[in-house]
N, C-alpha and C positions, 0 to 999 in steps of 0.2 A: 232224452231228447229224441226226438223222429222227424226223420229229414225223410220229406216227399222228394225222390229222385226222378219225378214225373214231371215235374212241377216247370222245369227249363220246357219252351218250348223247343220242338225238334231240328229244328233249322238252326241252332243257333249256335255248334259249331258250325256249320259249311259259312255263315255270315260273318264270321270271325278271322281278323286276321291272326299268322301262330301264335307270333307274342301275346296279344289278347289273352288266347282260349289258356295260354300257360298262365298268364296271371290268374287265371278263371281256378286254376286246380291249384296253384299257391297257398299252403294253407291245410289242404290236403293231405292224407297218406293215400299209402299206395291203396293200402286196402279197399277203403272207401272209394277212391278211383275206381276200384275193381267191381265192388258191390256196384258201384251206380253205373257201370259200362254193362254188366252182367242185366240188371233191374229194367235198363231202358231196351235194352236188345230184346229182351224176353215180352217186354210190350210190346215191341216194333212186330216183332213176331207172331202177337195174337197170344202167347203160352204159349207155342209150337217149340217145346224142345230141344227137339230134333234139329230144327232150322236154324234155332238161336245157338244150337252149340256147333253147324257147322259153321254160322255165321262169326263167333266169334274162335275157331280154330281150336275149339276144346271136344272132350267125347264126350258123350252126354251122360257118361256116369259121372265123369267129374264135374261137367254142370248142376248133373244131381248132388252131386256131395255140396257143394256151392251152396244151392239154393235152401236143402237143409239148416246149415248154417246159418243162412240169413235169416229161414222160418222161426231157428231155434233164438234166434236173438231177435226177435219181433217186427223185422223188416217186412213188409208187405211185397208180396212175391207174383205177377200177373201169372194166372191160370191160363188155362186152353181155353177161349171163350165160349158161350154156352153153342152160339150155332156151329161151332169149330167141329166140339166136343160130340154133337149130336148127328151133324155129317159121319165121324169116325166110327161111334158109334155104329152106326145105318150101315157103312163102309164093311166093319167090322161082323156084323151078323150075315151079310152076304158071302163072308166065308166061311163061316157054320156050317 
């Protein structure tokens, strides 16, 4: 089974009253809460990391062990996106 964590649009906690959004995770493990809080951040992010693991109060190693996991279990995982990627890049050869 593959579950698109993309798929909610983004507003749609902040639109929700609490009770609501807990009915919303009912049903749930935590895991999967965690995969899809991890999945959406790392979108919200562009791939950015760094951003996504300060943003959710993790180090980005352990974001990196994270996301392993979810590659290794076939979870589609958002990348750094290509103009991100290619700024960094650019960024990067400038300190060569």
């Amino acid at each position: 089974m593959t579950i698109d964590y993309l798929a909610a649009p983004e507003n749609t906690a902040q639109s929700l009253a609490p009770n609501e959004l807990i009915r919303l995770l009912i049903g749930s493990t935590v895991e999967e809460v965690e995969r899809a809080l991890v999945v959406q951040t790392l979108a919200r992010c562009d791939g950015n990391r760094t951003q996504a693991a300060r943003t959710l109060g993790l180090s980005v190693r352990t974001l990196r062990n994270k996301i392993r996991v979810y590659i290794a279990e076939g979870i589609e995982v958002p990348a750094l996106s290509a103009c991100r990627r290619r700024s960094r890049e650019l960024c990067l050869d400038g300190l060569r």
